[in-house]
Legacy VTK file of the C-alpha trace (Angstrom):
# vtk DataFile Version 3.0
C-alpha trace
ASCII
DATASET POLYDATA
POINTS 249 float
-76.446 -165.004 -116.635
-75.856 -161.905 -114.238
-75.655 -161.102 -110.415
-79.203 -160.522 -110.655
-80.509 -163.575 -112.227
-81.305 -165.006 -115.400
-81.772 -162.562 -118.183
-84.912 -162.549 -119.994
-83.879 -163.019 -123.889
-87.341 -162.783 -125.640
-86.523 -159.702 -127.243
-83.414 -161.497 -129.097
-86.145 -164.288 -130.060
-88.549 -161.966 -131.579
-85.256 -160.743 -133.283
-86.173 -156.879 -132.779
-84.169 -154.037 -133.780
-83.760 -150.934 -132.055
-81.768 -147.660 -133.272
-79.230 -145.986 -131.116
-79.700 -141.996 -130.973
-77.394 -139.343 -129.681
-79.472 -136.439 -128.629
-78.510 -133.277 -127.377
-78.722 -132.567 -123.031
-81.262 -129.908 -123.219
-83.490 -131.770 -125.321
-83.744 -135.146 -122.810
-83.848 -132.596 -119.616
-87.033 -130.855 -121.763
-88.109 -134.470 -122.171
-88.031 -134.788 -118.595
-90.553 -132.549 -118.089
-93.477 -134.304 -119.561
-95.625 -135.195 -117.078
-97.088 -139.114 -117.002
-97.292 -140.735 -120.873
-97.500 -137.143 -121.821
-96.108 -136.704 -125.993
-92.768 -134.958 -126.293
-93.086 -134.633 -129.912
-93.522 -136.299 -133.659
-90.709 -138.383 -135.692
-91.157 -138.365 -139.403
-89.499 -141.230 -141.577
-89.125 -140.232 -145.030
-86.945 -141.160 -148.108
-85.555 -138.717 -150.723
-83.445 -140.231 -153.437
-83.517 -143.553 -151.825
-81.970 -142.637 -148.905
-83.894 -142.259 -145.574
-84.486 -138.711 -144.023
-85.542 -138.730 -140.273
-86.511 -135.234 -138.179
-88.310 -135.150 -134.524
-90.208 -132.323 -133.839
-90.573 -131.192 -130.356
-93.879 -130.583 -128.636
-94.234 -126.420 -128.418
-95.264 -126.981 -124.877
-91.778 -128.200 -124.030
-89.544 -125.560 -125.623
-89.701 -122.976 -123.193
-86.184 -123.245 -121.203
-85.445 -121.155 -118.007
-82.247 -119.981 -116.647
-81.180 -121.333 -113.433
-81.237 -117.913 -111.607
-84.499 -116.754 -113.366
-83.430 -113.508 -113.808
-82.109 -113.911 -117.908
-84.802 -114.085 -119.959
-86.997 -116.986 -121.187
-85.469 -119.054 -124.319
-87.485 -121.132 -126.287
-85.522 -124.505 -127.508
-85.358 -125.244 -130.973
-88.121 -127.675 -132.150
-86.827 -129.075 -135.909
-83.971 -131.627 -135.169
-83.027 -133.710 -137.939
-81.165 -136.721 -137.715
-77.707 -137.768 -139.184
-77.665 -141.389 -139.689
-74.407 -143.088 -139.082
-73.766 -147.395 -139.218
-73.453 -149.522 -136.756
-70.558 -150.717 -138.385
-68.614 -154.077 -137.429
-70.207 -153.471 -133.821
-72.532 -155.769 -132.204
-74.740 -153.367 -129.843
-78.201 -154.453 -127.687
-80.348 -152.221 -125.688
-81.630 -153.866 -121.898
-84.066 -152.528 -119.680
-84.480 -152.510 -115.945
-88.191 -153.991 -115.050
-89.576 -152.970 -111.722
-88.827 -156.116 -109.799
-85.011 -156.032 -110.798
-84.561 -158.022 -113.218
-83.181 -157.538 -116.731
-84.458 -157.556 -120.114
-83.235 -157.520 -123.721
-85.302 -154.863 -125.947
-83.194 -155.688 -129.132
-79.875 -155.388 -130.850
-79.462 -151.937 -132.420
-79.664 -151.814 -136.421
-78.997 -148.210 -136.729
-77.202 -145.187 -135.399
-77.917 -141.606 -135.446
-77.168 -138.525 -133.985
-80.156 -135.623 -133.491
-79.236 -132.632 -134.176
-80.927 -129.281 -133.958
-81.421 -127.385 -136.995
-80.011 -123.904 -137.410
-82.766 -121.367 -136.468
-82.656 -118.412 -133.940
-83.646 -120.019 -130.967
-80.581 -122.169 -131.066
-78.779 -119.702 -131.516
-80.433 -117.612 -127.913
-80.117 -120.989 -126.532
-76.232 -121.706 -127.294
-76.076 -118.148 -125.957
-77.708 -118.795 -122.830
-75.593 -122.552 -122.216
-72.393 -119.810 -122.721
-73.681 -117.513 -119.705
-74.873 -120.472 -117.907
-71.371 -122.015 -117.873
-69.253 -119.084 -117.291
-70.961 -118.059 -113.848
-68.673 -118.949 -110.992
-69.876 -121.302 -108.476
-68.753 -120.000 -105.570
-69.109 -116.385 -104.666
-68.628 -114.346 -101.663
-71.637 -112.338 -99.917
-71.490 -109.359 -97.289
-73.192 -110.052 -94.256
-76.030 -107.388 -92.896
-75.932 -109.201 -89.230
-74.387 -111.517 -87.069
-74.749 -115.152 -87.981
-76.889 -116.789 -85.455
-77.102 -120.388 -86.259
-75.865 -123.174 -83.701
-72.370 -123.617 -85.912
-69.894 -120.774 -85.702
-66.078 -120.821 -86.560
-63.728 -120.391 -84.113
-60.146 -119.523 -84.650
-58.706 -122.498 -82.594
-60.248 -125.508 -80.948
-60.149 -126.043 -76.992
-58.068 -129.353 -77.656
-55.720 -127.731 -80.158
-55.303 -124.986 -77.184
-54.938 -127.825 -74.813
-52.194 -129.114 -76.868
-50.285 -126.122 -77.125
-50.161 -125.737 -73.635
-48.720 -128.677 -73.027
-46.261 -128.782 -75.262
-45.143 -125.242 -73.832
-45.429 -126.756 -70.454
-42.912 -129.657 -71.512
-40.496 -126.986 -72.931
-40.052 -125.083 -70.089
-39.265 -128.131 -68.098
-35.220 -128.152 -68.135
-33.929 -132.335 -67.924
-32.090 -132.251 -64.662
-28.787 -134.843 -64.247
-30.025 -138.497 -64.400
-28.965 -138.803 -60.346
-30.621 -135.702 -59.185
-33.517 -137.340 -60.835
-33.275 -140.856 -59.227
-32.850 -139.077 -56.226
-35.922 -137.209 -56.161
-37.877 -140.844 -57.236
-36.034 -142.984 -54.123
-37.065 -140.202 -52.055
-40.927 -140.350 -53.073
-41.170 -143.929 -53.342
-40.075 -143.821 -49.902
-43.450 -142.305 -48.840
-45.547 -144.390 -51.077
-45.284 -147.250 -53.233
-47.076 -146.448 -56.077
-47.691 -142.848 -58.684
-48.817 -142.430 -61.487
-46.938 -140.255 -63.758
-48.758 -137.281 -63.706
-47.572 -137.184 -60.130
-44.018 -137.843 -60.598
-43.880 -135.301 -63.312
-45.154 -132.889 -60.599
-42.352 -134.133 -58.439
-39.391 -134.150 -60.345
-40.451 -131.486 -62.775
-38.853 -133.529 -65.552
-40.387 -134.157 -69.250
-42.468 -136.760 -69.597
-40.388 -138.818 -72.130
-36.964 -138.059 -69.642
-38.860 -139.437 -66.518
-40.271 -143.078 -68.698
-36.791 -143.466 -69.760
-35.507 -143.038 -66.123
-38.686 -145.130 -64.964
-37.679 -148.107 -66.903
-34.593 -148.741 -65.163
-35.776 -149.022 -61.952
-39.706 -149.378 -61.626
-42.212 -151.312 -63.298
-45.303 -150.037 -64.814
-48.723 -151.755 -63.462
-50.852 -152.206 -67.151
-53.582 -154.252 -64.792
-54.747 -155.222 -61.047
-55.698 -152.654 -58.419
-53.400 -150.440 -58.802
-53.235 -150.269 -63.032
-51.541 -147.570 -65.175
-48.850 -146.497 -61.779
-45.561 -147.334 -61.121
-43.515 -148.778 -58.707
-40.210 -150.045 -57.837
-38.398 -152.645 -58.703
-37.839 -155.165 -56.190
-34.824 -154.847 -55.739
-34.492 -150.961 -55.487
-37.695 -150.811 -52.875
-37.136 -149.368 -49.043
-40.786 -147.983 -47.806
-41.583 -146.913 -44.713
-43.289 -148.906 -42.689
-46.792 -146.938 -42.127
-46.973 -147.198 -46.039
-45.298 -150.207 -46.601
-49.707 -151.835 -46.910
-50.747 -149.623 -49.004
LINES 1 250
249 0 1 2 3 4 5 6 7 8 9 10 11 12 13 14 15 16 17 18 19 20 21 22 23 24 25 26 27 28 29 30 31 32 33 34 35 36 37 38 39 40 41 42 43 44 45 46 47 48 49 50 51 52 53 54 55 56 57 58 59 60 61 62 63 64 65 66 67 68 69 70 71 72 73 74 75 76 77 78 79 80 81 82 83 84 85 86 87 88 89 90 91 92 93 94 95 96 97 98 99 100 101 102 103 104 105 106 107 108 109 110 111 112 113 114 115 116 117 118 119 120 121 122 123 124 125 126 127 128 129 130 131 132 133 134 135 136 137 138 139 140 141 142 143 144 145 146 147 148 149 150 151 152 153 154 155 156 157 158 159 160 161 162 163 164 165 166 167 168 169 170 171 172 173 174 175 176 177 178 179 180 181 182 183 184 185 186 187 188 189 190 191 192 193 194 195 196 197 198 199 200 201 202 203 204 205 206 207 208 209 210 211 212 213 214 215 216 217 218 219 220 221 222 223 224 225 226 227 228 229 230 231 232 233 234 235 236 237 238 239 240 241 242 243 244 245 246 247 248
C-alpha cells in the first residue's frame, strides 16, 4: 500500500527484469531533446568469451552540444558508449513508474547493473573541455551601466520608516527626565483642565520620555484599553480635582 493507493504489482507477476544503468548528464539532457517517440540511438548485446559486451550508440542527430552563452564553439558528444557491467549483488532493487492518473506501478525488479560510459575519442575529450569552461564561469558578474535605470524599483539608501525611526529615537534623547515631582506637577496641573490625554499629548506637556512618563502614569492614572474614550488616560480616583466646566467631558 501507499498514500496514493494500491500499487499495481503485475509487473512482479509477470516476474520481469529490468537493468539499472548509470549514464552520464550530458547524454540524458541530449536524450531530452528528441522530440515525440523520436530514436536516441542503437544498443548492441553481444558476447565475447562468454561474457556479455553491451555499447549504445547515439543517434548523430543528437550529438551536437551548445554552450550556454553560444559564443564557444559547437561540440559534438561522443556517440560509442560502452557499458561496464557491475552485480546487483545481495541487493533487492525494483523499478516503479508514475501512470498519468497517479497511481503507481511496478515495471520489474532489476537483474543487472551497469554503468555507460563514453569511449575515449576526441570529442570527449572537446566536450570534457567545454564542461571545464562551463563550470569555471562565475555566476554573478558586475555590468557598467550606459543610462539611468528606469524601471518602477529603485534602491534607496534608507527607508522613510527607518528615517522615521531615527527621528524619534533622537527626539527621545534630547528629552532630559525631569525630578519625579516636577513631573507630577505638570500632570495634576493638566488633568485639571481635562480629564482625559492620550500620551502623545502628555509627552508634549511634560516633555518627558515616553517610558519616564508610563512609569509615572501608573502610579496615579489609569489607562482606558476600551469604551469612548480608549487608549487615554486619566486619573485615579482618588488623585482627581477637575474643574467644573470640564468636569462632563
Amino acid at each position: 500500500m501507499s498514500d496514493r493507493g494500491e500499487v499495481d504489482l503485475t509487473g512482479a507477476k509477470q516476474n520481469t527484469g529490468v537493468w539499472l544503468v548509470k549514464v552520464p548528464k550530458y547524454l540524458s539532457q541530449q536524450w531530452a531533446k528528441a522530440t515525440g517517440r523520436g530514436e536516441v540511438g542503437k544498443l548492441r548485446i553481444g558476447k565475447n568469451q562468454g561474457k556479455a559486451e553491451v555499447s549504445f550508440t547515439l543517434n548523430e542527430e543528437l550529438t551536437t552540444i551548445d554552450s550556454s552563452s553560444g559564443k564557444a564553439p559547437v561540440v559534438r558528444a561522443p556517440r560509442e558508449h560502452p557499458f561496464t557491467m557491475q552485480t546487483v549483488g545481495g541487493q533487492t532493487l525494483a523499478v516503479f513508474t508514475e501512470t498519468s492518473s497517479d497511481k503507481i506501478a511496478l515495471e520489474g525488479v532489476v537483474v543487472q547493473r551497469a554503468e555507460c560510459r563514453p569511449a575515449a575519442s576526441e570529442n570527449y575529450m572537446r566536450l570534457k573541455r567545454l564542461q571545464i569552461e562551463e563550470s569555471s564561469k562565475p555566476h554573478r558578474f558586475s555590468q557598467q551601466l550606459d543610462k539611468a535605470v528606469t524601471t518602477n524599483y529603485k534602491p534607496v539608501a534608507n527607508h522613510a520608516y527607518n528615517l522615521d525611526y531615527e527621528k524619534k529615537k533622537k527626539e527621545e534623547g534630547k528629552r532630559a527626565r525631569a525630578d519625579k515631582q516636577q513631573v507630577l506637577d505638570m500632570l495634576f496641573s493638566a488633568f485639571e483642565k481635562h480629564q482625559y490625554y492620550n500620551i502623545k499629548d502628555l509627552v508634549d506637556i511634560t516633555k518627558q520620555p515616553v517610558i519616564y512618563l508610563k512609569e509615572i502614569l501608573r502610579d496615579i492614572g489609569i489607562y482606558n484599553v476600551k469604551g469612548t474614550h480608549k487608549n487615554t488616560w486619566e486619573l485615579k480616583p482618588e488623585y482627581r480635582h477637575y474643574q467644573n466646566e470640564e468636569k462632563s467631558d
